[in-house]
N, C-alpha and C positions, 0 to 999 in steps of 0.2 A: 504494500500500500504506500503511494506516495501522499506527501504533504505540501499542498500547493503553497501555505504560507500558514504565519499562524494567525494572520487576522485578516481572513475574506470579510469584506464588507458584504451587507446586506439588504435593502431596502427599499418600499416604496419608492417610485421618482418623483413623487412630491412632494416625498418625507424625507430627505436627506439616505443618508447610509449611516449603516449601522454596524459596530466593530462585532464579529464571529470571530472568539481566539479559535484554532486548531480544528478550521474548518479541512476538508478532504477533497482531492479530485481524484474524482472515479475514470478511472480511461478502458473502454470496452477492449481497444485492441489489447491490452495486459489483462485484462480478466481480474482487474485487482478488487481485491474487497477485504474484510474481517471477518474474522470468523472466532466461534467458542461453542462449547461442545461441555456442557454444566455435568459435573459428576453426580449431581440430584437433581430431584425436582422441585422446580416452585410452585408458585400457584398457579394451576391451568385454568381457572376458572375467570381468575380477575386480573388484569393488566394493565400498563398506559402506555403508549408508545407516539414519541413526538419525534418529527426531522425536519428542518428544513432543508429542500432541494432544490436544486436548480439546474435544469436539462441544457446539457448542451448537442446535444442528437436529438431525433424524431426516430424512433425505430419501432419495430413490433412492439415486444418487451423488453422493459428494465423491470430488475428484481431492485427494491428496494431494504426491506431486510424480513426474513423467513426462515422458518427452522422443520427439518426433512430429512427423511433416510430412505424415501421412495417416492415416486410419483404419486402411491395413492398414503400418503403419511406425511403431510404434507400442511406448514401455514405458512402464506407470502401476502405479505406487502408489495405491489408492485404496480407501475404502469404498463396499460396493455391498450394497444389502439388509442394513444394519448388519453386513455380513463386510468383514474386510479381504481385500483381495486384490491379489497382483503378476502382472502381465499381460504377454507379450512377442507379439505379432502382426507379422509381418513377411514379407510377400509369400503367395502363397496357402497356405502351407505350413501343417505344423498345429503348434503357438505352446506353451512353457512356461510354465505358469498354476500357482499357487497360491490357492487360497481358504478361509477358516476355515471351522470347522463354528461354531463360537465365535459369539457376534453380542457388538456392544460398543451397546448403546443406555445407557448411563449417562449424562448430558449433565454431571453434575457430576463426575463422574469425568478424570482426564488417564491417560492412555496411551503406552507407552514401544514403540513400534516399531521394528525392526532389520531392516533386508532383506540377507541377505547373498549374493551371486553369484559364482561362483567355478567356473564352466566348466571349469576344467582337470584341476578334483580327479577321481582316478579312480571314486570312486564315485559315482552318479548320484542319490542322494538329497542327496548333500552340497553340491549343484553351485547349489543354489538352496536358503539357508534362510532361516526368519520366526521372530523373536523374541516377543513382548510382555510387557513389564513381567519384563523378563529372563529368563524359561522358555522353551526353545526349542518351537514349536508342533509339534505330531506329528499330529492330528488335521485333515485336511482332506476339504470338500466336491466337490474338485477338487483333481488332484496329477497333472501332467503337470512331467517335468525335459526340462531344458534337454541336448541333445546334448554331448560332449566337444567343449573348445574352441570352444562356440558365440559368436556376435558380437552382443552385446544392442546395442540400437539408444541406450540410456544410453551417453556417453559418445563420440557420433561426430559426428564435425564436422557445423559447419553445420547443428544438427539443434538446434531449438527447444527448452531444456527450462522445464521452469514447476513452480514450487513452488502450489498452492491451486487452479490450475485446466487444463484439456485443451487443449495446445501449440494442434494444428492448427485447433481450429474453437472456439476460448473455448467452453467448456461443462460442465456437471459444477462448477462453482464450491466451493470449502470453506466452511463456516460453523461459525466455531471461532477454537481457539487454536492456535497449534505455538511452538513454543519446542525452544533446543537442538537446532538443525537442522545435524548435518554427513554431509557426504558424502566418503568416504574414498573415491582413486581409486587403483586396483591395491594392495588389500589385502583380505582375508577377516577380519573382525575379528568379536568376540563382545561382546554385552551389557556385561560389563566395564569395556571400552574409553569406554564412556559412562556409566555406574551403577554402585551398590553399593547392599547391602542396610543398610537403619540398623537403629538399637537397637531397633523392633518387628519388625522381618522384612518390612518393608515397601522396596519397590522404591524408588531414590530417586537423583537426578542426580548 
């Protein structure tokens, strides 16, 4: 993995820029990404996952970060067809998917994503949400939720995970930036917890 610098700027263009220490460029032709591979498990049930991105290609797929030991074993983050979408596949059964109607092809633009999971909540829209650039998304091309108390495959031992590209078979590479990459484990957290809005109403770290 390389490190393009340690302070990519960030931000609206009508809101200035905004310092990102130990922001990343992702380059498809290297296949570069991170990776970790937890010797336990956390909590599968409840999550938060925040990144900001920023594409510098248009391609099929970019894997943004997801964790996998086979095609059908399987959670990604990712964009597909300039949509983002969160993906669970796990044995032949049928999978809770979210995907934008939204397309993001701006390459100069950066991107505030939040994937929040939280299986436990009673109500079944809740159980699985998507943020961008702090608004929570309502509009989707696919919307399949995740069961009560279901076990995403994020978060369980021994199971590959990879920030930039597809655990089991390297593929699907990113080509871009991410910065402010956390991954909150057994919490349901909101845009907030990572952003605020600045002095133009623009979204901002």
């Amino acid at each position: 993995m390389s490190v393009l610098n340690e302070n990519q700027l960030i931000g609206a263009s009508a809101g200035g820029d905004y310092e990102i220490e130990q922001s990343l460029r992702f380059n498809d032709d290297d296949n570069a990404y991170l990776s970790r591979t937890p010797s336990s498990a956390g909590n599968r049930k409840t999550f938060t996952y925040s990144v900001w991105i920023k594409r510098s290609k248009l391609s099929d797929q970019q894997r943004i970060f997801g964790a996998s030991s086979s095609s059908t074993h399987e959670d990604s983050l990712h964009i597909y067809q300039d949509k983002v979408e969160f993906f669970n596949y796990y044995g032949s059964s049928g999978y809770p998917v979210l995907t934008t109607t939204q397309v993001f092809r701006d390459t100069s633009a950066w991107y505030h994503l939040v994937i929040v999971a939280d299986t436990t909540n009673s109500t079944q829209g809740d159980r699985l949400r998507m943020y961008v650039n702090g608004e929570r998304v309502t509009s989707f091309s696919t919307e399949v939720y995740p069961s009560l108390n279901y076990d995403y495959v994020i978060n369980e031992g021994s199971i590959q995970h990879n920030i930039g590209l597809r655990g089991h078979n390297s593929t699907n590479p990113m080509n871009g930036y991410m910065g402010e990459i956390n991954f909150i484990d057994g919490q349901a957290l909101t845009p907030d917890s990572f952003g605020e809005t600045g002095t133009y109403g623009e979204w901002k770290p």
